[in-house]
C-alpha positions in Angstrom: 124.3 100.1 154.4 124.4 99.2 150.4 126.6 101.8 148.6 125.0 103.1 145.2 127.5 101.6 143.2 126.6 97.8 144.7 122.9 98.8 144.3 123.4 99.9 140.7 125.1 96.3 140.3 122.7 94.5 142.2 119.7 96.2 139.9 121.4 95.7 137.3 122.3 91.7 137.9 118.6 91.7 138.7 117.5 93.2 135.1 120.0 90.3 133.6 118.2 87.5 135.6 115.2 88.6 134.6 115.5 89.2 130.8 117.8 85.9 131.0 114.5 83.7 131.9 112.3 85.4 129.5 114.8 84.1 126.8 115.0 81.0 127.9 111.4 80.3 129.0 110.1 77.4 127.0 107.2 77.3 124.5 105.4 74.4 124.4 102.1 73.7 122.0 99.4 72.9 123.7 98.0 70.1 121.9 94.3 70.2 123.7 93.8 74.0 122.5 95.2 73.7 118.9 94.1 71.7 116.0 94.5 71.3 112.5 92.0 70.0 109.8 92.4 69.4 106.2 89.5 69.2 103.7 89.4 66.3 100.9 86.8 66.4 97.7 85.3 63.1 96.4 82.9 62.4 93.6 83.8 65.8 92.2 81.0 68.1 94.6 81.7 66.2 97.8 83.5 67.9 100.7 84.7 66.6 103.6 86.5 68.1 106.9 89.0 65.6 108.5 91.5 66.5 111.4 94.7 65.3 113.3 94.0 65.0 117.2 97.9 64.5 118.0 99.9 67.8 117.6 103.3 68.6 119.7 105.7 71.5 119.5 108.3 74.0 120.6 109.7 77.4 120.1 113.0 77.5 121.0 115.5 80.4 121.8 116.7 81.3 119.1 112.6 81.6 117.6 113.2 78.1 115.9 109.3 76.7 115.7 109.1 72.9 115.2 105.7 71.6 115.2 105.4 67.3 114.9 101.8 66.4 113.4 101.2 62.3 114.6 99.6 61.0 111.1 97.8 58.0 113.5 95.9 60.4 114.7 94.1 61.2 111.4 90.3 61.6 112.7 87.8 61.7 109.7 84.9 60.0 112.2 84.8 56.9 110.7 87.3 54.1 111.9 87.7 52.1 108.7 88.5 55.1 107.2 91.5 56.5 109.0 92.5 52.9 109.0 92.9 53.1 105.2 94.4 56.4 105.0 97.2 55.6 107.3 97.6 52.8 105.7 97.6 53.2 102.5 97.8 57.1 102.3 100.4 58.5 104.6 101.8 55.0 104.8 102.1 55.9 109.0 104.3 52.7 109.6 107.3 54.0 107.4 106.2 57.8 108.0 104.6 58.2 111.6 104.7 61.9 111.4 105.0 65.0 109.6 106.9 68.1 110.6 106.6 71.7 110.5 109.7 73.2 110.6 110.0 77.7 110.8 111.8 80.9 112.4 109.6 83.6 113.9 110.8 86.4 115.5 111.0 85.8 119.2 111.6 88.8 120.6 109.2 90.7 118.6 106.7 88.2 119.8 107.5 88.8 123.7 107.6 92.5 123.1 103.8 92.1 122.4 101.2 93.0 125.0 98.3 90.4 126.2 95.6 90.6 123.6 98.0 92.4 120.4 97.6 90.9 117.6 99.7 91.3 114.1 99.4 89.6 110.7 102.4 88.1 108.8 103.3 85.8 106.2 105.5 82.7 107.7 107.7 80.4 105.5 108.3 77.0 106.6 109.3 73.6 105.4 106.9 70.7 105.8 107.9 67.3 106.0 105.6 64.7 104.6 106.1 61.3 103.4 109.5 61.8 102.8 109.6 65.0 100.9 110.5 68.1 102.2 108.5 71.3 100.6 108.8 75.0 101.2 105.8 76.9 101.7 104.3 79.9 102.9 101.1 80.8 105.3 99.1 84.0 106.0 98.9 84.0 109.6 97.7 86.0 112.6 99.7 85.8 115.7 98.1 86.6 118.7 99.9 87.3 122.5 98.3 85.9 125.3 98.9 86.3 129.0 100.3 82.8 128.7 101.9 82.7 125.4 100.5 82.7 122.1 98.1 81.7 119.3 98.9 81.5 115.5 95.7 80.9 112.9 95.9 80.6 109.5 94.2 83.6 108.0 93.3 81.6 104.7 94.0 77.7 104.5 97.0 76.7 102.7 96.5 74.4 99.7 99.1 71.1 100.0 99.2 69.1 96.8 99.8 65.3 96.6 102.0 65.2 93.9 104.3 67.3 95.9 104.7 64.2 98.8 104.2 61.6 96.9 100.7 60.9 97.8 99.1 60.4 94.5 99.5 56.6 94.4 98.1 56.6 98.0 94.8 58.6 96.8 94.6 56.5 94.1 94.2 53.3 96.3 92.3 55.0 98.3 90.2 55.9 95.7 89.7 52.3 94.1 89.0 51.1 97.4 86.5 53.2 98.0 85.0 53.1 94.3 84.7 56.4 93.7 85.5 57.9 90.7 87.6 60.9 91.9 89.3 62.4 95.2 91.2 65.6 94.7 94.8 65.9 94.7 95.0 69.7 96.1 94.1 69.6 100.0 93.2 72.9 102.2 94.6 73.2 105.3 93.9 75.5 108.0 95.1 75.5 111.8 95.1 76.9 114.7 98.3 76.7 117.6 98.2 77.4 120.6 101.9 78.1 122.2 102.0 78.5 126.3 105.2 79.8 127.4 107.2 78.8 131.0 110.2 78.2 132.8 
């Protein structure tokens, strides 16, 4: 017969175990369920929705998010046209991705209950084209049974200057012979995290 004392142990090993794989399950993006699209203005009155089809990701322990954005997989439906803006634009054979670099607060997150949702403004770094910038997002976080969901709750507005983009727009814009393309870009997304062992 287990004495009290071994039981208490034996619980109490079992609590560790337990609270030691929630810590260290893995969060992975799941790049089929999120996506990210950015809107671009020509001509002045004409908008456009564009997206990238290639996201990846992880949260780690410590609530370190790092989400990699493939810039080949620029999708603005027509071919000749995310030909020319990895070429000329994000330039994808010196600068093949972007990254999205930020600290959440894990345990807060796995505290949540399925279907909770909060509201929070995030800071991050993205990396793009060489530059690193710091900016901030209004976001809702949503727990799932699986893991979690983060939208933008307005898009954020990333400016070309800022990556040193403006030459690239310009060709862009030549080569297309228009007489304009906007320099500030919204961008809104949607991430879908699943977490597991």
């Amino acid at each position: 017969m287990i004495s009290k004392s071994l039981q208490t142990r034996l619980a109490a090993l079992s609590v560790a175990v337990l609270f030691s794989g929630v810590a260290q399950a893995h969060w992975s993006l799941d790049n089929d369920a999120s996506s990210l699209s950015f809107i671009t203005v020509k001509a002045e009155h004409v908008a456009e929705v564009h997206t990238f089809d290639t996201l990846s990701g992880t949260i780690g322990d410590s609530g370190a998010v790092e989400i990699t954005i493939e810039l080949a997989s620029v999708n603005t439906m027509i071919s000749i046209r995310n030909e020319r803006m990895q070429e000329m634009l994000f330039e994808t054979s010196l600068f093949p991705d972007a990254t999205i670099s930020g600290t959440i607060n894990l345990d807060a997150l796995t505290e949540m209950d399925a279907g909770d949702s909060v509201a929070r403004q995030i800071d991050f770094e993205l990396s793009l084209h060489g530059q690193i910038v710091a900016l901030e997002a209004d976001v809702q976080i949503t727990r799932t049974g699986e893991g979690a969901i983060v939208s933008t709750l307005k898009p954020l507005i990333v400016m070309a200057d800022s990556f040193s983009l403006v030459a690239g727009v310009e060709k862009l814009r030549e080569v297309a012979g228009l007489p304009s393309i906007s320099r500030a870009v919204p961008v809104s997304f949607t991430v879908v995290f699943k977490q597991g062992h």
